[in-house]
C-alpha positions in Angstrom: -16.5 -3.7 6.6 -17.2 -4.5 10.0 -16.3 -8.5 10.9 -19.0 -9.8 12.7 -19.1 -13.6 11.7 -16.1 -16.5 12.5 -16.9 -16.8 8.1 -16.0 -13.0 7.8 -12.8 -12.7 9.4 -11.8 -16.4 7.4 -12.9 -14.9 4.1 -10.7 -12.0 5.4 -7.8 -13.7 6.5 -7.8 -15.5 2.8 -7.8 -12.8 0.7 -5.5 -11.0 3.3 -2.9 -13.9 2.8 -2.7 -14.4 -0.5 -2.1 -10.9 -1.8 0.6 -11.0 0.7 1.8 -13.7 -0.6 1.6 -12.5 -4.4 3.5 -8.9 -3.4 6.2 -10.8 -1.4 6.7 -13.3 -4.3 7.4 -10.6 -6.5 9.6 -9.1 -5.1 11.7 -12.2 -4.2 11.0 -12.4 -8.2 12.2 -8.8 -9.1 15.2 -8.9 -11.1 17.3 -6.3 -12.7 16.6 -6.1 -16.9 13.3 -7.4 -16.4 10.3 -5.0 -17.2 7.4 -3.9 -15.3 4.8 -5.9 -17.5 7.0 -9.2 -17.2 7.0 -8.7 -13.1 3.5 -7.4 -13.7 2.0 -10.9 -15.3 4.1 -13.3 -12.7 1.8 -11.8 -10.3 -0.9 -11.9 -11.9 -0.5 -15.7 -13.2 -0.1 -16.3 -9.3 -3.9 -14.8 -8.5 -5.1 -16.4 -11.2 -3.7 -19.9 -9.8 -4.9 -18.7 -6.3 -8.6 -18.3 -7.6 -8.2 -14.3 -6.9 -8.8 -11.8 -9.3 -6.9 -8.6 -9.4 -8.5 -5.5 -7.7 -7.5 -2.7 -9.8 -8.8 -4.8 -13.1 -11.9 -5.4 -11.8 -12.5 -1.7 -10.2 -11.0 0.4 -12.2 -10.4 -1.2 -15.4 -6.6 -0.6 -14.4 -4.4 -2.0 -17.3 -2.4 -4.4 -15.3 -2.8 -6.7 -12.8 -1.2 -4.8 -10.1 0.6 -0.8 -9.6 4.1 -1.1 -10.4 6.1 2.4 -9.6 9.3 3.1 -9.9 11.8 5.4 -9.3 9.9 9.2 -9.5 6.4 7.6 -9.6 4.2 8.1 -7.1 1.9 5.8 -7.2 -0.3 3.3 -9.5 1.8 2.7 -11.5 1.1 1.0 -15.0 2.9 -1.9 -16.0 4.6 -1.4 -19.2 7.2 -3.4 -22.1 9.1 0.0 -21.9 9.9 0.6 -18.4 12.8 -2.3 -17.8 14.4 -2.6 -14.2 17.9 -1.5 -13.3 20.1 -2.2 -10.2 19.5 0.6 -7.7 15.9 1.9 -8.4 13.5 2.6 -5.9 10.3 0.4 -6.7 6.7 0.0 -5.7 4.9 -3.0 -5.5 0.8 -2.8 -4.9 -1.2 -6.1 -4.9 -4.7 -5.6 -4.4 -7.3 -8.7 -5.2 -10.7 -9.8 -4.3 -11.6 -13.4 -3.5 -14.7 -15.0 -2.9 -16.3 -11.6 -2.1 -13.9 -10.3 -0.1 -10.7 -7.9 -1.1 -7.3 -7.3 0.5 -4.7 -4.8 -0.4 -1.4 -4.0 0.5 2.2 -2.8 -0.6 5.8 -2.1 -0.3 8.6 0.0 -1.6 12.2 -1.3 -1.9 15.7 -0.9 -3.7 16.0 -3.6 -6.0 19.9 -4.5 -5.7 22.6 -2.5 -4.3 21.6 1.2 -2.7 23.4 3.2 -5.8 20.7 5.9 -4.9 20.7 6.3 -1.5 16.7 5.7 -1.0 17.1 2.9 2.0 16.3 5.5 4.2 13.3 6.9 2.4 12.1 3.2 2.7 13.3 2.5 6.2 11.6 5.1 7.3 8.1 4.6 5.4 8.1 0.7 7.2 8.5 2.1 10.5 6.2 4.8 10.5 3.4 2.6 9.5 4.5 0.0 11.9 4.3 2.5 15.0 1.1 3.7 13.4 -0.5 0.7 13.4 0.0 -0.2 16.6 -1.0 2.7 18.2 -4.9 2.3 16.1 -7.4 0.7 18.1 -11.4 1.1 18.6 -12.4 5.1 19.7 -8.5 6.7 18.4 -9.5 9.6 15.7 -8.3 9.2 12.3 -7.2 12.8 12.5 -4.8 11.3 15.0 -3.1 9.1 13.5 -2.6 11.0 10.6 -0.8 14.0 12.6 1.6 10.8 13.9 2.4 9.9 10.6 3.3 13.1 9.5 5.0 14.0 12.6 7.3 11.3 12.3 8.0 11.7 8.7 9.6 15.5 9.6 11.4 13.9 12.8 13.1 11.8 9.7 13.3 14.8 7.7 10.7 13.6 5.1 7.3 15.2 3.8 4.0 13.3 3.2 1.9 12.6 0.1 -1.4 14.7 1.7 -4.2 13.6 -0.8 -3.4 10.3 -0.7 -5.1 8.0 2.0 -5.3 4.9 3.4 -9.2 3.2 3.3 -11.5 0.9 4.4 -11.9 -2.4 2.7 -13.6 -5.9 2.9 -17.0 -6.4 0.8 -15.1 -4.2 -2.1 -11.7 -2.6 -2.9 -12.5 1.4 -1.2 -15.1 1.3 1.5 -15.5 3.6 4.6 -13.5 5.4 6.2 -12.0 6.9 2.7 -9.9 9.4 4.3 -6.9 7.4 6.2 -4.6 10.3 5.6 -1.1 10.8 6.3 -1.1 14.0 7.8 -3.6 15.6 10.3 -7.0 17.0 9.6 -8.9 18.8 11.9 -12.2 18.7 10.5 -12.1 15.1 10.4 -13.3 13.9 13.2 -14.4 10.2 12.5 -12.9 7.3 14.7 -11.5 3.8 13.7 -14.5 1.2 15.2 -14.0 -1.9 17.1 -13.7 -4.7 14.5 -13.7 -3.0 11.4 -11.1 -3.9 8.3 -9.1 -1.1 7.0 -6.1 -0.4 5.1 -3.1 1.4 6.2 -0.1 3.0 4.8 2.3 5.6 4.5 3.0 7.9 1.8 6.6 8.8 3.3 8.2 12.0 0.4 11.4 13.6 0.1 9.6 16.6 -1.4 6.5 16.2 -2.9 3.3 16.7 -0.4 0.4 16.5 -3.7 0.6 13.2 -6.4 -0.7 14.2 -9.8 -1.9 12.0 -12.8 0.4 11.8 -15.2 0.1 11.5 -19.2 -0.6 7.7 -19.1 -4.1 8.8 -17.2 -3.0 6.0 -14.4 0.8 6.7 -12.9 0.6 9.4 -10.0 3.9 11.4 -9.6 4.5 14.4 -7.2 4.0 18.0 -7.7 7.6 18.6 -6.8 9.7 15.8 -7.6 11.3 13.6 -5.6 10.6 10.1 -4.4 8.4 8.3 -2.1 8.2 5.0 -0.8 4.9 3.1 0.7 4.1 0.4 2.6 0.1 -0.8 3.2 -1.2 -3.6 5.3 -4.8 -4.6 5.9 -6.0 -4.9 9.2 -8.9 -5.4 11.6 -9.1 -3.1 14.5 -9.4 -4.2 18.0 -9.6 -3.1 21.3 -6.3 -3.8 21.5 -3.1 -3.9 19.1 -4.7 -4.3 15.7 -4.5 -7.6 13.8 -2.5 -7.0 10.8 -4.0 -9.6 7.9 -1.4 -9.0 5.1 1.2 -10.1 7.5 2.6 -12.3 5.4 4.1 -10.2 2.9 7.0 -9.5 4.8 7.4 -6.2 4.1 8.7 -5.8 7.9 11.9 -8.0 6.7 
């Protein structure tokens, strides 16, 4: 969406807030011998009590109120009674609602516990890659570009990137244009953020995978050669200027 009204960017700044709010709950929440579906439905009881309802339910018919990966899992994630939480893993919150008519989404990946595994780096540098690519987006920079910076900086780190998955536009419903917010550089795309439009960003940082494949469960992505990932996601609106980053309140800076 482009935000053209003072009742756009409040709707905006609503829904923005209170996923943020649900994903950094969660994890605050996130305790070891708990399972995915029991983290899953805190979350979800908090949209409820927030009046939001949860994006990937109401899209996708997604089994869960929001993506829950862990360990070798990519990406979305199903919540399940099976899957139970252990000190050291490498987990993946997504929290994605809409509200009122307008969505938000965002995300974060973190060790829960002590770093048994050695994947603080893997999340380190997935936080601040998004971080310098976010501030370097404003109105007129090419998509293309900022998807070459990402991946860049993931090799500096000695990391690959997740290439088919992508960040998007967002606002009047979950995916909107631009679909195609990739994390590494394409040369035939040659579309450019705009001045006041609401996108979501985020990084699909790998330590050997570069492709996520659907796995049995028809919803958890996991890469085509092993390894992990971590991601991070904010919503944003573009400016002239340093973008405003919506979902700020999640904290996945901390």
């Amino acid at each position: 969406m482009s935000i053209t009204t003072e009742a756009e960017l409040a709707g905006m700044r609503k829904i923005s807030k209170c996923v943020a709010l649900v994903l950094k709950a969660m994890r605050e929440h996130c305790k070891p011998g708990m399972t995915t579906l029991e983290l899953d439905e805190f979350g979800g009881n908090i949209l409820t009590e927030m009046g939001a309802k949860s994006a990937p339910k109401l899209t996708y018919g997604f089994p869960g109120y929001t993506c829950i990966s862990v360990n070798n899992a990519v990406a979305h994630g199903m919540p399940s009674a099976d899957v139970v939480l252990q000190d050291g893993d490498l987990i993946n919150i997504d929290v994605s609602a809409e509200l009122n008519g307008f969505w938000g989404d965002n995300g974060g990946s973190f060790v829960l516990g002590e770093d048994q595994n050695d994947h603080q780096k893997l999340v380190e540098a997935s936080k601040e890659i998004l971080k310098l690519a976010i501030s370097q987006i404003r109105g007129g920079v090419k998509i293309a570009d900022i998807g070459k910076l990402i991946e860049t900086q993931a090799a500096k780190r000695g990391f690959t990137v997740i290439k088919n998955l992508a960040g998007h536009g967002i606002g009047y419903s979950l995916h909107e244009e631009p679909h195609d917010i990739l994390n590494c550089y394409d040369r035939f795309n040659t579309t450019r953020f705009r001045k006041n439009s609401v996108v979501a960003i985020e990084t699909f940082i790998s330590t050997k995978s570069t492709i996520a494949n659907t796995s049995d469960d028809n919803w958890t992505l996991v890469g085509n050669k092993g390894g992990y990932v971590a991601q991070h996601e904010h919503t944003i609106m573009v400016t002239s200027a340093e973008p405003v980053i919506l979902t700020e309140a999640n904290g996945i800076w901390d």
